[in-house]
ZAMARGU-4260 file (C-alpha; in steps of 0.2 Angstrom, whole numbers, plus 5000, padded with zeros to 4 digits):
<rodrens>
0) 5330/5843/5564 | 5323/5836/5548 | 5325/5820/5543 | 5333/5820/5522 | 5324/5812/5509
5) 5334/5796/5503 | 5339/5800/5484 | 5337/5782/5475 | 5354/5777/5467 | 5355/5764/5452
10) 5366/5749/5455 | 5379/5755/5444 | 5382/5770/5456 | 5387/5763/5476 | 5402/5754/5479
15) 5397/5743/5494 | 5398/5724/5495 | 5394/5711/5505 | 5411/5699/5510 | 5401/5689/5525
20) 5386/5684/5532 | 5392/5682/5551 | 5383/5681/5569 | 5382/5699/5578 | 5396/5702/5591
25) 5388/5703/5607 | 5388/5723/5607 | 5379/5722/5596 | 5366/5709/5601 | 5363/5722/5616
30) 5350/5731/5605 | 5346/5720/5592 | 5328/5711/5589 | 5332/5694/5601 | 5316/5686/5593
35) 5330/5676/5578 | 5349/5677/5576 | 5357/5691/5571 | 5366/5694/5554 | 5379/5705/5549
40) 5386/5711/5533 | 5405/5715/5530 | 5402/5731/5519 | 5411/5750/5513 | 5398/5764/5517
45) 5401/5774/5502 | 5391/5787/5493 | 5389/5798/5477 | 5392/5813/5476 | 5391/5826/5465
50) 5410/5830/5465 | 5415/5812/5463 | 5414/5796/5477 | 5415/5798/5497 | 5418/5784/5507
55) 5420/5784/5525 | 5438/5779/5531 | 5445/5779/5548 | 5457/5791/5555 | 5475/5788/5563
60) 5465/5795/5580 | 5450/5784/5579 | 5439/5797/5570 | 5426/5793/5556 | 5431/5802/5539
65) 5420/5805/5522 | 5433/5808/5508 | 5432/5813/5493 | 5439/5801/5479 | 5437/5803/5461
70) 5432/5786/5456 | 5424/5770/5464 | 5440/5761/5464 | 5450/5773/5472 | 5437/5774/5486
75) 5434/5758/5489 | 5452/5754/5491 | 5455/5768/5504 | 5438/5766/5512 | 5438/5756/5530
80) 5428/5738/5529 | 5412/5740/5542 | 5402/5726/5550 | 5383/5732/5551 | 5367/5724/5551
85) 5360/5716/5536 | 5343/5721/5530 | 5331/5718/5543 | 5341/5717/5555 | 5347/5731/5570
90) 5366/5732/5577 | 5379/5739/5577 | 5390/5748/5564 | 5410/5743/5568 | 5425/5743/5565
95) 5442/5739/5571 | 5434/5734/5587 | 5424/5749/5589 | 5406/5754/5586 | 5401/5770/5576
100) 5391/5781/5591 | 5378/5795/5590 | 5389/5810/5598 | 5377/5818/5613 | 5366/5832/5608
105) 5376/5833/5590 | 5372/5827/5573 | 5388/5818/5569 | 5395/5801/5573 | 5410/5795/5580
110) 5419/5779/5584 | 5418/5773/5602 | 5423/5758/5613 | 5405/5747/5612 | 5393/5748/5624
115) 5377/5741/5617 | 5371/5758/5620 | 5354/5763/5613 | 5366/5777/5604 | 5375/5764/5595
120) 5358/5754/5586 | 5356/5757/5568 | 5343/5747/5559 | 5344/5744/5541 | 5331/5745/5529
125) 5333/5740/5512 | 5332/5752/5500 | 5333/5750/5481 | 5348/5740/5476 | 5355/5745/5495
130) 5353/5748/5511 | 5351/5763/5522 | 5355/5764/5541 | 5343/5773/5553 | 5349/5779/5568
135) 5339/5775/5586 | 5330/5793/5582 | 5324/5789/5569 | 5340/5800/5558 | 5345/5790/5542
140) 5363/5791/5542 | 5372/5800/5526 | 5389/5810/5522 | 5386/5828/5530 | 5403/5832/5538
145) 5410/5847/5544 | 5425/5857/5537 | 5437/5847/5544 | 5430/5833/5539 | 5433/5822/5555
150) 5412/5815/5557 | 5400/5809/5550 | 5384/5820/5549 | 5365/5819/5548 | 5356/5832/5539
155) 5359/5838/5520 | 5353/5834/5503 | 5366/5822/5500 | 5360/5803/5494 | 5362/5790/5508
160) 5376/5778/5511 | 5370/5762/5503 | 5375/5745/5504 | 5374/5737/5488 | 5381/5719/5479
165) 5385/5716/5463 | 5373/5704/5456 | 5374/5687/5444 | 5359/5689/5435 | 5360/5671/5426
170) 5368/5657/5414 | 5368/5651/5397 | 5372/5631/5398 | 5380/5623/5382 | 5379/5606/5386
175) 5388/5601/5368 | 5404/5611/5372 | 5403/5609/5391 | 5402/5630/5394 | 5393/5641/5400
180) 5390/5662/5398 | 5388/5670/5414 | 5381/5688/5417 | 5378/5700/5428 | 5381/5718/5434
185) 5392/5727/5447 | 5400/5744/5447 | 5408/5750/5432 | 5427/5745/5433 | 5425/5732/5447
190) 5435/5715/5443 | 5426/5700/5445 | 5436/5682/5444 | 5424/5668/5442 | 5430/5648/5450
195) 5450/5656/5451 | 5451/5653/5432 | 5442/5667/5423 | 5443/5686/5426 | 5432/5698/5419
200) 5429/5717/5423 | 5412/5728/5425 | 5408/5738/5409 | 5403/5754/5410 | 5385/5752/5408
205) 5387/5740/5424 | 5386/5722/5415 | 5396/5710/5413 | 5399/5694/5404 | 5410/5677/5404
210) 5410/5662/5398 | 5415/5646/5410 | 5423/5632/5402 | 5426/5613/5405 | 5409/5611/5415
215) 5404/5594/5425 | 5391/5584/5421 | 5377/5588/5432 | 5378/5602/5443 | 5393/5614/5441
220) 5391/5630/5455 | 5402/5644/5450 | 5411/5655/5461 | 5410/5675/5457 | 5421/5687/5467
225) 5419/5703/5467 | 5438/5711/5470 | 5443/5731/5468 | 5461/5738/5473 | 5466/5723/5479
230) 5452/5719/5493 | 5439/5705/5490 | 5423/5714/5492 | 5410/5698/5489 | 5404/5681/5484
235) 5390/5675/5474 | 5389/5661/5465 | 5379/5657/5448 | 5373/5638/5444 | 5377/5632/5426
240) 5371/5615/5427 | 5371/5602/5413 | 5356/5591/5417 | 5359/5573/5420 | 5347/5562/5428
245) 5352/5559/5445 | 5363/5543/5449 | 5354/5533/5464 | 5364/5520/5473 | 5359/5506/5484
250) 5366/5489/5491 | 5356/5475/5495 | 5360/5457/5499 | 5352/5440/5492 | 5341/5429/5501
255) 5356/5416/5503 | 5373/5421/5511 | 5382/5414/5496 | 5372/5428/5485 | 5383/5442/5480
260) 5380/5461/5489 | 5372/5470/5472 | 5373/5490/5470 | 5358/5496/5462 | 5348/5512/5458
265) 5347/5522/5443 | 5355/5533/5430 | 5353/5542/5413 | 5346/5529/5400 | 5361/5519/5392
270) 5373/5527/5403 | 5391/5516/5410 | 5387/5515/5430 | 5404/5509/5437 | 5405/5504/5457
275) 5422/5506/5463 | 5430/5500/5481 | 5439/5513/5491 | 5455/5512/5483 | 5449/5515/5463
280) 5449/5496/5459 | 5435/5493/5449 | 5421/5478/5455 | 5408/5481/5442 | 5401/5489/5427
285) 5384/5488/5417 | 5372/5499/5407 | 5358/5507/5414 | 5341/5500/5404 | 5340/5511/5388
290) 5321/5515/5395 | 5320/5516/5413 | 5338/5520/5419 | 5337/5506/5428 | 5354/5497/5434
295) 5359/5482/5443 | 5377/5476/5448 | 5382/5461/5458 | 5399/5466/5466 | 5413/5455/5473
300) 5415/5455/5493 | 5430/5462/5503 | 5430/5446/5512 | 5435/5456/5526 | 5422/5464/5541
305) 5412/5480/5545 | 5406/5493/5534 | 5418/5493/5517 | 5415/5511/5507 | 5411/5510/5485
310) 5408/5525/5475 | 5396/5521/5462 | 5397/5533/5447 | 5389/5536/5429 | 5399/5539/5413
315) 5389/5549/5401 | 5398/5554/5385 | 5413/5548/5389 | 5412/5560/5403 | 5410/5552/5422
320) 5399/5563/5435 | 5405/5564/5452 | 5403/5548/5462 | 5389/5543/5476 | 5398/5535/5490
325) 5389/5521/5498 | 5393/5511/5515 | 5390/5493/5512 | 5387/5485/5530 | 5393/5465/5529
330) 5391/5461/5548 | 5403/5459/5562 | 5417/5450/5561 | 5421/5433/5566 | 5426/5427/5582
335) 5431/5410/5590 | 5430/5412/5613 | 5431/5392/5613 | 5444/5384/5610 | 5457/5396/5614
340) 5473/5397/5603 | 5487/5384/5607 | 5474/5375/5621 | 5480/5359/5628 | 5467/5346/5626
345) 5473/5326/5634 | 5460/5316/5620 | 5441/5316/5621 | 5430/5329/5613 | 5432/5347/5609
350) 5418/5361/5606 | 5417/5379/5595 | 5409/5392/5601 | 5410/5413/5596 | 5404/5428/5588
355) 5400/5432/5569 | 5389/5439/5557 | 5369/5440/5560 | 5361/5422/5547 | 5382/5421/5542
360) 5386/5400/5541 | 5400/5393/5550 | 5408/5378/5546 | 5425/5372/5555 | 5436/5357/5547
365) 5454/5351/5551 | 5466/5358/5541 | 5475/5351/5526 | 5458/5336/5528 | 5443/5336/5519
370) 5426/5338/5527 | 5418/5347/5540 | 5418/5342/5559 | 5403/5353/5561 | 5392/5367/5554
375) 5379/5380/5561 | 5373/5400/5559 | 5375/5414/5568 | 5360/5418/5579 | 5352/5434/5578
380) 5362/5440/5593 | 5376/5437/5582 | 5382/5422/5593 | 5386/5405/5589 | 5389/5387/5594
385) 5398/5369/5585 | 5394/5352/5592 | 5410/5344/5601 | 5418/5330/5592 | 5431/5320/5594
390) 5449/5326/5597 | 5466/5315/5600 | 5481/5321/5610 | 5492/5327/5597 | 5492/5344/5587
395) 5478/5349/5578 | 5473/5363/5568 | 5458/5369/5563 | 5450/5382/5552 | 5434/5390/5556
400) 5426/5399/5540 | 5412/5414/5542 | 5402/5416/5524 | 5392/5431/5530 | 5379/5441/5518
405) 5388/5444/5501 | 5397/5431/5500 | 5408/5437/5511 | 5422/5425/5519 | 5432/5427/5531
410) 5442/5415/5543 | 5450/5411/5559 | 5463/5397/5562 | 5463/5388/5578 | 5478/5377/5585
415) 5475/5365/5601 | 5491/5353/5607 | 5504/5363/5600 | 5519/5355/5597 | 5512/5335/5599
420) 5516/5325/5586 | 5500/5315/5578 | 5506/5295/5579 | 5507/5288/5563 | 5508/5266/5559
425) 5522/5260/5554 | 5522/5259/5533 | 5536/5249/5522 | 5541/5261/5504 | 5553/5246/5499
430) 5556/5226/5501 | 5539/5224/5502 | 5531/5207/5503 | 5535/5194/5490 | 5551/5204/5484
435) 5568/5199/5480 | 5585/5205/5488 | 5600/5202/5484 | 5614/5193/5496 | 5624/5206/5506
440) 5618/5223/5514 | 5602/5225/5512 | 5591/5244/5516 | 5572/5244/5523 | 5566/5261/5524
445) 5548/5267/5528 | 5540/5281/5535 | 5531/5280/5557 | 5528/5292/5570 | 5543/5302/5572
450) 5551/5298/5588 | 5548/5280/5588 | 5559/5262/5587 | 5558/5253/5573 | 5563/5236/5576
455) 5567/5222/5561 | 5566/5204/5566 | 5569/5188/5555 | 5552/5175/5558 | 5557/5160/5551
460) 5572/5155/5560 | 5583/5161/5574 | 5592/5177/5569 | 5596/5192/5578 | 5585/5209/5575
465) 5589/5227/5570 | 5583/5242/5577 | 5582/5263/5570 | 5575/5277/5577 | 5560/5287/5567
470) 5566/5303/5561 | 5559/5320/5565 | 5550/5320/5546 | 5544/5303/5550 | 5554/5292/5540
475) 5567/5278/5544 | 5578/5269/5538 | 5586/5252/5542 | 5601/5240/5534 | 5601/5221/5538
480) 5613/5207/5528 | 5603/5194/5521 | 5611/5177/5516 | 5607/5168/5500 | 5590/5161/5509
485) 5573/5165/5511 | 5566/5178/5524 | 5552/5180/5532 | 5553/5198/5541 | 5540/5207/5555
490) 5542/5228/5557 | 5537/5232/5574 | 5535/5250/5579 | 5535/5255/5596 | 5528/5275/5600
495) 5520/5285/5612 | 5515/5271/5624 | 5508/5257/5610 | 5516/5246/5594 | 5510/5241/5579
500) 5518/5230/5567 | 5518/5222/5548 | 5521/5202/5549 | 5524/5189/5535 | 5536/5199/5524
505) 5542/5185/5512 | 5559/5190/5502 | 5570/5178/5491 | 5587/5183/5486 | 5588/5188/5466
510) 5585/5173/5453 | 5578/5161/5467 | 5560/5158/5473 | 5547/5150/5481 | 5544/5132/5480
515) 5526/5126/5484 | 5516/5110/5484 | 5507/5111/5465 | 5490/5114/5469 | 5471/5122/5461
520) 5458/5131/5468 | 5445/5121/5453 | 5436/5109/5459 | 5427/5095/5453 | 5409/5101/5448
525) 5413/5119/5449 | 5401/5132/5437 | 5406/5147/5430 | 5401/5163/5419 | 5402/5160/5402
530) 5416/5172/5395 | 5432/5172/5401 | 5437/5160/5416 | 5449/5163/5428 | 5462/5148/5435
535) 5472/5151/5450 | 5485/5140/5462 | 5502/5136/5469 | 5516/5128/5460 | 5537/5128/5458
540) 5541/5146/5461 | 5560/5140/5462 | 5570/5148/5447 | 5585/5137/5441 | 5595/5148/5429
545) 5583/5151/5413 | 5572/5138/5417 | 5555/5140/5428 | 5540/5131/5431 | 5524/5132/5420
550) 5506/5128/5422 | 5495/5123/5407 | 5477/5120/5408 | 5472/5107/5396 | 5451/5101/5390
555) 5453/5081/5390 | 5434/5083/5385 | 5429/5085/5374 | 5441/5084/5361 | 5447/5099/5350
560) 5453/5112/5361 | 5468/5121/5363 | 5478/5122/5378 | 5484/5137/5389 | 5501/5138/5397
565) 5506/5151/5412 | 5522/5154/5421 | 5525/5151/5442 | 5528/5168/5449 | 5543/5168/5459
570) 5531/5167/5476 | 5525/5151/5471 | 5507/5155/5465 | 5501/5155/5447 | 5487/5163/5437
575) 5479/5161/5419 | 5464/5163/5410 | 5452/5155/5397 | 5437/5156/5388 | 5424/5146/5390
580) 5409/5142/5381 | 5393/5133/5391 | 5401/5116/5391 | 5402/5102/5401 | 5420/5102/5401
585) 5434/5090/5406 | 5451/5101/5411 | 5465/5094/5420 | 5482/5105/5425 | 5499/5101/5422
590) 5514/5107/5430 | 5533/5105/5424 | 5544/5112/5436 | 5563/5122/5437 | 5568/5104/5435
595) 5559/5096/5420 | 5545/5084/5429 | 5529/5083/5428 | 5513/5083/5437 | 5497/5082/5434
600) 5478/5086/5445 | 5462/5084/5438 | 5453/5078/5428 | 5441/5091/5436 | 5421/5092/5427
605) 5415/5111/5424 | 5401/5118/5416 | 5393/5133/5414 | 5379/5140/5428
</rodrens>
């Protein structure tokens, strides 16, 4: 039998296109070349004929048909979708399951089950713009079918069955208006729909043409699908890409944990780089250098652990190009093993240890105190230790604070004693020492640990004493009746096992006071600093009605000076001030008192030092 002379057939002529690249089914492995993986192409076997377009289709019994169809359209529509090899390759030619089969001792073909029979090998050798099948005898497979038209044949003058893509042959960029002209060629009246937004169909001189708008800065890969009667026949795709220099991202950290992470790389000169976190918020914008491209941001940290995601991305012409993600590792996170939570610790000394960070500081202090009770750094096997110091009975709570690489803080709190109060000495907020009352019911409040008796006793004669309770918020309260007399009180706390107490409270009732012996802390021979002089002592501090005891310091030597007068304060003690000059001086005090008389100390001799 002779084998036919292939007829070369231009690109505008077959209807045949490639849908998939696929690995070969394992019938068809059974005779292929094992020394690489097998491809297959999805693909019509079609072929021109004089009298219009045949393409194989399959009959209702299984049979292979070549029909007759007036235009490529019509036949690819009607004609059945093959797997075969691709170029290069040997397989199998099926489907619906079933492998096209060289029919013993007979030219033609049939569809049978696969065997990975040597009768079932076609190898496909490119040819032209196509591909034509040859059978394991060496017969190139072509359109040759008997009169009822139930095979296909080998044998005749007829061209080949070719397998041929439409092609993109290029792409015209205009970067201005963001668009691109895309051509190519296919088969006269074949649709092609470019990215599912533009749809353009085969001329009859087999090009085509369309323009892609809205492009991306960057690269921009369009899709082109080949589609005819409603059946996708292909896919290429065409790059229209609007050149930017590359954006190049990457994070480091500073030589000191308190150094911010910073996101650097490059960009297109003078273009916006933006770093975003995962959820859009921005951390940080600069320009890249006008020359280089270089950039450099220093980016706030999650104060959180683990790898947290950015997107850094460039704005160019008011137009951003698709973001870099980068994964910005800032260490482990923190962990206290020692103390537990809520540990119960009866006084002494209390130790930190856990887990952080790699060179991350940690620093622990009581909460709501200023100060730290110890500070260390994470060790490179990311463990870590605090001296113990001292810790009481009652509650504590302490914060424990990781600054790992970046800046990143983070925190664990840490309670011990839960539920023990703190003790707290007793403190006075009224009636303080040296007060007055007035006669009748009489309040003393404060503040102690809460819990606790406060007890109020009068010191300076026989009288009995009062008694309160410490309130959960730590304050008290206590009322007492005080006669028209002078007091002198004591505040005793008793909690949790010990007392403490305030003595020597002195209060007078309203408009009265103190009386004390009239007395000077100067002394004969004294020196002072030149300038103003201060003069203290005790005097009358007994009020009677609107008169009350003065002190006036007088210079007896020499002659001259003016005289300075003061008033006892209601305690008994007085103050006042003078200038003076180098001297010698002479100075005596004189006091008149609530009742009018008059007495005199000094004369005392001063002089400067």
């Amino acid at each position: 039998m002779r084998i036919p002379r292939w007829i070369g057939i231009g690109l505008a002529m077959p209807l045949v296109v490639a849908c998939s690249a696929l690995h070969a089914p394992a019938a068809e492995a059974a005779t292929a070349d094992h020394s690489r993986a097998q491809t297959t192409i999805t693909t019509l076997l079609t072929q021109q004929m004089s009298d219009g377009v045949r393409s194989t289709t399959v009959a209702g019994d299984g049979s292979v048909l070549g029909k007759r169809y007036s235009s490529w359209g019509t036949a690819a529509s009607n004609g059945a979708i093959f797997t075969a090899p691709a170029p290069g390759d040997t397989g199998t030619i099926a489907t619906g399951g079933r492998c096209l089969t060289i029919r013993t001792g007979s030219d033609y073909y049939y569809l049978q089950d696969c065997t990975g029979a040597a009768s079932q090998s076609f190898m496909a050798v490119a040819w032209g713009t196509g591909v034509k099948y040859v059978d394991s005898r060496g017969m190139e497979v072509q359109y040759w079918g008997p009169p009822s038209g139930t095979a296909i044949a080998l044998g005749g003058a007829a061209a080949g069955i070719v397998f041929s893509t439409f092609s993109v042959d290029g792409s015209r960029v205009d970067p201005a208006t963001r668009t691109a002209s895309i051509t190519g060629h296919g088969v006269p009246g074949q649709v092609l729909v470019l990215d599912d937004d533009v749809q353009v169909t085969v001329a009859a001189d087999s090009t085509w043409t369309a323009t892609v708008r809205g492009l991306n800065l960057g690269v921009n890969r369009v899709r082109v699908e080949a589609w005819t009667g409603g059946n996708l026949l292909g896919t290429q795709y065409a790059n229209a890409d609007i050149d930017v220099t590359p954006l190049t991202a990457a994070a480091t950290f500073g030589t000191r944990v308190t150094d911010r992470a910073t996101v650097s790389g490059s960009a297109e000169t003078g273009a916006t780089v933006v770093v975003r976190d995962a959820g859009g918020h921005e951390l940080g914008r600069t320009t890249a250098n006008g020359t280089t491209g270089r950039y450099s941001i220093a980016i706030a940290a999650p104060n959180a652990p683990g790898t947290v995601s950015v997107s850094v991305a460039q704005i160019v012409g008011g137009d951003e190009t698709a973001p870099i993600l980068l994964g910005i590792d800032y260490g482990d996170e923190l962990d206290v093993t020692s103390p537990i939570n809520d540990l119960i610790v009866s006084g002494g000394t209390v130790g930190f240890t856990g887990t952080g960070a790699h060179d991350a500081q940690i620093t622990v202090q009581e909460q709501g105190r200023p100060g730290f009770l110890g500070a260390t750094t994470v060790l490179a096997n990311g463990r870590w230790s605090i001296a113990p110091f001292a810790a009481d009975r009652n509650e504590h709570t302490y914060v424990v604070t990781q600054t790992a690489p970046g800046a990143n803080v983070t925190t664990q709190t840490i309670r011990i004693n839960p539920g023990a109060v703190a003790r707290a000495d007793v403190r006075q907020t009224n009636l303080f020492d040296g007060s007055t009352f007035r006669v009748g019911t009489n309040t003393f409040t404060g503040t102690g640990t809460p819990g606790g008796t406060i007890t109020l006793a009068v010191t300076n004669f026989a009288s009995g004493s009062v008694s309160t309770t410490v309130k959960t918020d730590g304050t008290w309260s206590v009322a007492r009746n005080l006669g028209n007399g002078t007091y002198v009180m004591s505040i005793t706390q008793s909690a949790q096992g010990s007392t403490d107490s305030i003595t020597g409270i002195t209060l007078t009732p309203a408009g009265a006071g103190v009386k004390k012996e009239f007395t000077t802390t100067t002394r004969d021979g004294d020196r002072y600093r030149e300038g103003i002089v201060t003069f203290t002592g005790t005097g009358d501090g007994i009020t009677n009605g609107q008169q009350q005891a003065t002190v006036t310091l007088r210079v007896v030597v020499p002659n001259g000076f003016a005289s300075v007068t003061t008033r006892v304060a209601s305690d008994g003690t007085w103050s006042l001030t003078r200038n003076m000059g180098s001297g010698p001086y002479t100075i005596q005090f004189v006091q008149v008192d609530s009742s009018g008389a008059t007495t005199t100390i000094g004369p005392f001799t001063v002089r400067a030092q």
